[in-house]
C-alpha positions in Angstrom: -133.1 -120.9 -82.3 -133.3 -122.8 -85.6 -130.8 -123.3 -88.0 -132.1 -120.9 -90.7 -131.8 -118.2 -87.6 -128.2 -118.9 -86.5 -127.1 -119.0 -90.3 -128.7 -115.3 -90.8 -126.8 -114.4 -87.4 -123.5 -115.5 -88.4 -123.9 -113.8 -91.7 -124.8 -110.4 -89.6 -121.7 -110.6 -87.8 -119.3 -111.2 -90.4 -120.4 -108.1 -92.2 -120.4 -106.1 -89.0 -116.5 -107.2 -88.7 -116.1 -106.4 -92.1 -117.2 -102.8 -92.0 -114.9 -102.2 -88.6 -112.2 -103.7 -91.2 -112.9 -101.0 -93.5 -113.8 -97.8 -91.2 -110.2 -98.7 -89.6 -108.4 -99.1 -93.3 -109.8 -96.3 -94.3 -109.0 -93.9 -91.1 -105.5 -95.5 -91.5 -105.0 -94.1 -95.1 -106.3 -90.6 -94.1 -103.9 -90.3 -91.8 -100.7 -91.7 -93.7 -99.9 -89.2 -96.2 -98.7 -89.7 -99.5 -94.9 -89.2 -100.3 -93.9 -87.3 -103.5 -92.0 -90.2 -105.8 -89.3 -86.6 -105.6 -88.8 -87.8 -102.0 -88.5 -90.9 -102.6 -85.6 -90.8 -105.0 -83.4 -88.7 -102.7 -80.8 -91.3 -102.4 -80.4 -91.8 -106.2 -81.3 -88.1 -107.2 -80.8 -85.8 -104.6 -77.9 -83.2 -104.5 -75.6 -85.1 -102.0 -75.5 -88.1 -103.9 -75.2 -86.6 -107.4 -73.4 -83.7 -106.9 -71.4 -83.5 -103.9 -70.1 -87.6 -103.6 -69.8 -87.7 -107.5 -68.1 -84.1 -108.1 -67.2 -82.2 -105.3 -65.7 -85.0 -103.3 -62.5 -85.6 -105.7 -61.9 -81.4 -106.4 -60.7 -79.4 -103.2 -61.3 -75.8 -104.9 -65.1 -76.9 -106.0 -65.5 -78.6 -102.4 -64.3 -75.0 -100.5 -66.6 -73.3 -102.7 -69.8 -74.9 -101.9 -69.2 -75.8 -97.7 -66.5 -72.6 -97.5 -64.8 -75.4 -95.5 -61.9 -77.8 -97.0 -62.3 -81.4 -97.1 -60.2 -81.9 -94.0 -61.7 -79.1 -92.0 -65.2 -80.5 -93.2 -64.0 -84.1 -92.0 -62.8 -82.9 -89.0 -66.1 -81.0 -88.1 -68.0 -83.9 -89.2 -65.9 -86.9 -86.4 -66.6 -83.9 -84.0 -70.4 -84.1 -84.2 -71.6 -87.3 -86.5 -71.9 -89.0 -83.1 -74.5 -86.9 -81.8 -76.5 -86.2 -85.4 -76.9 -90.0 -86.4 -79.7 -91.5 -86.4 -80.1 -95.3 -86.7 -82.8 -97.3 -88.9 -86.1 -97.9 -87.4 -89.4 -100.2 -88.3 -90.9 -96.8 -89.6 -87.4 -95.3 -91.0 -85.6 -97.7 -92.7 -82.9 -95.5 -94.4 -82.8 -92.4 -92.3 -80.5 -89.6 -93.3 -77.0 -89.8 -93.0 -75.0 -87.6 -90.7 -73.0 -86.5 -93.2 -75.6 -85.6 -95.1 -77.2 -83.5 -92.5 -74.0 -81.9 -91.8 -73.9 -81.1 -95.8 -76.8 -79.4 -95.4 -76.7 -77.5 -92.9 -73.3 -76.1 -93.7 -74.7 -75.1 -97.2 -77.2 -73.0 -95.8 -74.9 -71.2 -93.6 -72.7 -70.3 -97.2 -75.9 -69.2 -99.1 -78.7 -68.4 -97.0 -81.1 -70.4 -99.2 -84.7 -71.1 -98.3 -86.1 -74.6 -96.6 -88.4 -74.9 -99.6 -85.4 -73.9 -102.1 -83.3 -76.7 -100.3 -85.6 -78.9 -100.6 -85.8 -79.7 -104.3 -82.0 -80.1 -104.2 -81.6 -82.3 -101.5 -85.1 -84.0 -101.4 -85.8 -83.5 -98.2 -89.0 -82.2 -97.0 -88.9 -78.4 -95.9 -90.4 -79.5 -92.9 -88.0 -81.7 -91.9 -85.1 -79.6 -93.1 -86.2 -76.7 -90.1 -85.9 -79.5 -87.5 -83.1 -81.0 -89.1 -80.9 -77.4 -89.3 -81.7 -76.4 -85.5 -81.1 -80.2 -84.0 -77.4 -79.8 -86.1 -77.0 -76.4 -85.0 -77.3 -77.1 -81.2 -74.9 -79.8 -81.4 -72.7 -77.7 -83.4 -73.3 -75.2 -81.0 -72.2 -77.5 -77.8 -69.2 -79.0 -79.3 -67.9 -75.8 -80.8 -68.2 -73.0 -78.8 -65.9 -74.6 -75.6 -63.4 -75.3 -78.8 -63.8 -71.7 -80.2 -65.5 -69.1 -78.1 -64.2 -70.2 -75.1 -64.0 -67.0 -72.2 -60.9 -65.3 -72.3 -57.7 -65.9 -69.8 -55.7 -63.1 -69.0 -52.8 -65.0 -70.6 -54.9 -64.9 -73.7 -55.0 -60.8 -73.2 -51.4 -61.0 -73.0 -50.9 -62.6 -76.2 -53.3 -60.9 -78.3 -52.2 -57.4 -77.0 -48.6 -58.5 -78.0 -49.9 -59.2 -81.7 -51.8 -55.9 -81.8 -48.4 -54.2 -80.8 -46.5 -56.2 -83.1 -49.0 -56.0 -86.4 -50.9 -52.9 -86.0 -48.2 -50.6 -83.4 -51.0 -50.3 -80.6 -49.6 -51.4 -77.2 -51.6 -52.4 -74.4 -54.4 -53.7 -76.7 -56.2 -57.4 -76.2 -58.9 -56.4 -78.8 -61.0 -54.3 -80.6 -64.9 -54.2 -80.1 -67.8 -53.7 -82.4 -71.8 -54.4 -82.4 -73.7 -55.6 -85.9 -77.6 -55.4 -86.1 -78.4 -58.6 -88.0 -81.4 -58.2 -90.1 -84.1 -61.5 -89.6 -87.8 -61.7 -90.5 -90.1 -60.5 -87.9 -90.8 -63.3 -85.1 -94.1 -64.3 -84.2 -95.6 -62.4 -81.5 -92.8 -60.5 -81.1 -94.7 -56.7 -81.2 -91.9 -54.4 -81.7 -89.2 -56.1 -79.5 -87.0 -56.7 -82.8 -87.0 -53.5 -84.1 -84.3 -51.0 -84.3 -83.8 -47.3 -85.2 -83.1 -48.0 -88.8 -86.5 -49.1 -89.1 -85.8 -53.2 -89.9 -85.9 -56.2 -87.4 -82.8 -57.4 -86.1 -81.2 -59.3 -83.6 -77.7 -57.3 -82.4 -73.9 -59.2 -82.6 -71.6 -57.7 -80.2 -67.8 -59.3 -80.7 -64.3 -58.5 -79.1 -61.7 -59.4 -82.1 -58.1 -60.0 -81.7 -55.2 -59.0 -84.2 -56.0 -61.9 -86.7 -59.5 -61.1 -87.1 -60.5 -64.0 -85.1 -63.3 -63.4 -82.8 -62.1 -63.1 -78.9 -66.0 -63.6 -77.4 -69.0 -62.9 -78.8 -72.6 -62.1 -77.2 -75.9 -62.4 -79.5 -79.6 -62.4 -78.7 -80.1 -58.5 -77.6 -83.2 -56.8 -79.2 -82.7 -54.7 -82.0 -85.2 -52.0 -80.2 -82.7 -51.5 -77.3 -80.9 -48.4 -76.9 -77.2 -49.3 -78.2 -75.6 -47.5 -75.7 -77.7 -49.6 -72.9 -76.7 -52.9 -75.1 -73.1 -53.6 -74.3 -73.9 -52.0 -70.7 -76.0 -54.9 -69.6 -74.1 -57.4 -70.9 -72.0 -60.1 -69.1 -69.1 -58.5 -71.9 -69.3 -55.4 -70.1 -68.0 -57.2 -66.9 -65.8 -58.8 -68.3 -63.8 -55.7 -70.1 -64.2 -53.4 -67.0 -63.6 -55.3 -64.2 -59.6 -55.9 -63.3 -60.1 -59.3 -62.2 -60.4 -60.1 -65.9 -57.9 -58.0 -66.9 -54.0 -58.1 -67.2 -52.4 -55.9 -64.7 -51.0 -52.4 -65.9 -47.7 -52.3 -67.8 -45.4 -49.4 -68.5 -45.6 -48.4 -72.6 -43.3 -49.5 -74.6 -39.4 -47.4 -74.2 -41.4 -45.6 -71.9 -42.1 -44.9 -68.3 -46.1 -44.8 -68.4 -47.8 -47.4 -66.8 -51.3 -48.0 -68.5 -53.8 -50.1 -68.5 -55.1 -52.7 -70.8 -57.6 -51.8 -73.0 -60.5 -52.9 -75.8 -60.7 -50.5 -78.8 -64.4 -49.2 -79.4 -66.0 -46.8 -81.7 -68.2 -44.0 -80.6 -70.9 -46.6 -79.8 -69.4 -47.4 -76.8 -68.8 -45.5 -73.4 -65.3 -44.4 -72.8 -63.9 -46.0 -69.7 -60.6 -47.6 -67.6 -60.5 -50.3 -70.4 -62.3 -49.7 -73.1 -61.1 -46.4 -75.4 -63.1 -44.8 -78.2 -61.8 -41.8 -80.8 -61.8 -38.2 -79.6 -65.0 -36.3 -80.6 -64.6 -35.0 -84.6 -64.7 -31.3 -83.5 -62.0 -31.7 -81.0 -59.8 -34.0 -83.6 -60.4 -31.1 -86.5 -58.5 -28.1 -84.0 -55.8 -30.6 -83.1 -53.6 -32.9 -84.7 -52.7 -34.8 -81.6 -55.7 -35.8 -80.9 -56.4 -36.7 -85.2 -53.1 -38.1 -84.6 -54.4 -41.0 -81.6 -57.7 -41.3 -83.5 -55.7 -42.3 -86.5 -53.8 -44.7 -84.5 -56.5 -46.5 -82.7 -59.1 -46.4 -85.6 -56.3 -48.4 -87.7 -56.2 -51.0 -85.2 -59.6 -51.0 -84.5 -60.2 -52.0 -88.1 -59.8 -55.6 -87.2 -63.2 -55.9 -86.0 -64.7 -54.4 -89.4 -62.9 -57.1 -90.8 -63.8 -59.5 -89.2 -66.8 -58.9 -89.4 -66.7 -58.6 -93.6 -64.9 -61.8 -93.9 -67.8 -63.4 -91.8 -70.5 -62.2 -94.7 -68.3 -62.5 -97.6 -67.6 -66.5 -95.9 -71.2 -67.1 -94.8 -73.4 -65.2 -97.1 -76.4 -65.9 -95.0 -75.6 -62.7 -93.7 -76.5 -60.8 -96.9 -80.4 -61.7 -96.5 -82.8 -61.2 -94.0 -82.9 -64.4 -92.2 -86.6 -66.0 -91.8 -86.2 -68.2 -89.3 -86.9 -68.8 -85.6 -84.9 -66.0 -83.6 -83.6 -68.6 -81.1 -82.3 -70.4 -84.7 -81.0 -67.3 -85.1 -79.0 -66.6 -82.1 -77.3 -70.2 -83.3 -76.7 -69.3 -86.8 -74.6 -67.0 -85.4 -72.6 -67.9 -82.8 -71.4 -70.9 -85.2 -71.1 -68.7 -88.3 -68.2 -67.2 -85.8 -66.9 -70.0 -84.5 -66.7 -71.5 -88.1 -64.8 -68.2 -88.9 -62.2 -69.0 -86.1 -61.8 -72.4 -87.4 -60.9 -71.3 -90.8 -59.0 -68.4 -89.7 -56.6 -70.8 -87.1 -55.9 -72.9 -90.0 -55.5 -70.3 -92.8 -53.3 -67.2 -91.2 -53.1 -65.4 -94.6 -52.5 -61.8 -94.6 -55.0 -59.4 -95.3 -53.9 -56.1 -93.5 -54.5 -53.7 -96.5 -58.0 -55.1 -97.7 -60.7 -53.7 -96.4 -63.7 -56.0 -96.4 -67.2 -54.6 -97.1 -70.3 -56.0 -95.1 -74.0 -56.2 -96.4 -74.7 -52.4 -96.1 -78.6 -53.5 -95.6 -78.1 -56.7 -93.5 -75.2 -55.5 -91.1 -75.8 -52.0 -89.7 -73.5 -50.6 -87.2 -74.6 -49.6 -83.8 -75.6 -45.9 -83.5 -73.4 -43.8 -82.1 -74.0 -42.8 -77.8 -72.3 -40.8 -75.6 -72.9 -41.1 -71.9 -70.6 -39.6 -68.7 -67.0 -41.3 -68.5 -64.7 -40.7 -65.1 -61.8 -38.7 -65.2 -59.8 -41.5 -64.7 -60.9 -42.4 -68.1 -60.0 -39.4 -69.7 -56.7 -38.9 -68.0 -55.6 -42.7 -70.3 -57.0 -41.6 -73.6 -55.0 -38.2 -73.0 -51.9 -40.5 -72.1 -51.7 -42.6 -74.6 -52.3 -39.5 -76.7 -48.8 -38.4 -75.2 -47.7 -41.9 -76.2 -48.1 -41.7 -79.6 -47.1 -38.4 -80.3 -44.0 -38.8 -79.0 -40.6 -39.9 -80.2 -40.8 -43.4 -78.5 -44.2 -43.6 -79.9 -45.0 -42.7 -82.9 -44.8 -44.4 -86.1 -43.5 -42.7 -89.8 -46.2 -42.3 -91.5 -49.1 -41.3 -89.1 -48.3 -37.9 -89.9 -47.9 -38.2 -93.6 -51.7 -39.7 -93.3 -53.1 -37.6 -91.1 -52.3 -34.6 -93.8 -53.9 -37.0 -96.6 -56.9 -37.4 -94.8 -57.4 -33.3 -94.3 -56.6 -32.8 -97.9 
């Protein structure tokens, strides 16, 4: 081959090289997307540099009002779980998101219910990012929490709850009151008609046991709104745990009394009256007797706890008072941390509040429907008991009469 030849070879392969060059350069840049310069700033402009390190961070009211957690209980919180949430700088990620920043985040959406896309222009993080980042927080939350929080009940624990409730609202033998929520979240994907209940919304049902201090005993979440409320708490691992002795604390005699009664949990008429749970006597049995208006009176006051509880819960975290659109297992985690958040604000803040009644969401927070269902007669025999109980000199309290009257006028 002459020279001429191996010169016009040469030449042919560089510019074969040179087009590889570019077909790879240019696959390269359609598959590295372009960040907004709004993204890029989020150290200098977002809202956890700005607002909350500049502002918040010095003024303890302002600070509450945003996370609806104090700096210390926010700081406490955050050594609990920083570990787990921190991510450390990479080739690709060179200043990844702080933990505290995640944590931030993620607690602001629980006190406001914003949207991804709404949080994003604040905190300039993608939207995108912010639905992985809010589930990967919440499960740690979730693991760290709920042994801390929601732990299962001892009978000890029974013990001393049922002496608050006889101490603070004069119902002996009590270790809680019960109640069921249907929590209103945008319909899942696929989900057909598994989410939707008799009030004609998709939900996802709360079920809680609440002791005297509006602190939530144990909770279970995750039932379909489209199941029968009377089958709900039936199925339920709760269920065996309030009707089966082995959980509960032995009988005890009443108090300056010689009956010997059972334990029991405080329900509504969504619930199944049984050994140890009671609910109110039928209206049109309670109308033709004022013993009977007398115990419904009695138990419903106490029982009040769980409405409560339940109102400070959306009044704290007012995620409650939309429809949340996210995943439903998100859900189900939004939740159960909402409540244990609520116990860890409630341990640390004991304030009063047994004359304020706390109004829920009425759209976002619908009571279970009411269900009856066959009860033993063993059952009826303790309702008629502590009917006896409270009716009677050692049992009854100065005013129940007085507002049992009020209430018929």
């Amino acid at each position: 081959m002459s020279t001429r030849e191996l010169v016009m070879a040469a030449q042919l392969l560089m510019e074969e090289e040179a087009d590889d060059d570019i077909l790879v350069l240019s696959l390269l840049h359609k598959r590295r997307r372009k960040v907004h310069n709004m993204f890029v700033q989020r150290r200098k402009e977002g809202c956890f540099s700005r607002l909350i390190m500049r502002h918040l961070i010095d003024d303890e009211t302002k600070f509450t009002e945003y996370f609806r957690l104090t700096r210390y209980q926010f700081n406490e919180l955050f050594n609990l779980v920083s570990a787990d949430i921190k991510k450390s700088p990479t080739k690709f990620v060179r200043r990844p998101i702080t933990a505290k920043e995640k944590l931030a985040l993620v607690l602001r959406f629980l006190a406001t219910g914003e949207s991804y896309r709404s949080m994003a222009f604040n905190y300039r993080i993608s939207h995108n990012y912010i639905s992985v980042l809010v589930r990967d927080v919440l499960k740690v939350l979730y693991n760290k929490l709920v042994p801390l929080f929601l732990k299962q009940p001892s009978k000890e624990d029974y013990l001393r709850i049922a002496g608050q409730f006889d101490e603070k609202w004069n119902f002996p033998n009590c270790c809680g009151a019960i109640d069921g929520k249907h929590v209103r979240i945008i319909c899942p994907q696929n989900s057909g008609s598994l989410f939707f209940n008799y009030k004609s919304f998709f939900c996802i049902v709360l079920l809680a046991i609440v002791d005297a201090e509006y602190k939530f005993v144990c909770i279970d979440v995750g039932s379909y709104g489209k199941e029968g409320d009377s089958n709900i708490f039936n199925k339920l691992s709760m269920f065996h745990l309030v009707n089966n002795d082995k959980y509960m604390p032995e009988d005890k005699p009443l108090p300056n009394s010689d009956i010997r009664l059972p334990y029991v949990i405080l329900g509504d008429e969504a619930f199944k009256l049984s050994k140890h749970l009671l609910r109110p006597y039928p209206r049109d049995q309670a109308n033709i007797n004022i013993q009977k208006r007398v115990f419904n009176y009695r138990l419903c006051r106490a029982r009040r706890t769980s409405e409560n509880a339940f109102g400070l819960l959306c009044q704290t975290f007012r995620i409650f008072y939309t429809p949340i659109a996210v995943q439903s297992s998100t859900v189900d985690l939004i939740i159960t941390i909402a409540c244990c958040l609520h116990n860890m604000i409630r341990t640390s803040s004991q304030s009063s509040i047994e004359d304020i009644d706390y109004d829920m969401p009425k759209d976002n927070m619908i009571r279970l429907n009411p269900s009856g269902g066959n009860s033993t007669v063993e059952a009826f025999q303790i309702r008629n008991r502590f009917t006896e109980f409270f009716n009677s000199q050692e049992g009854s309290v100065t005013w129940q009469l007085k507002h049992v009257t009020a209430t018929d006028n």
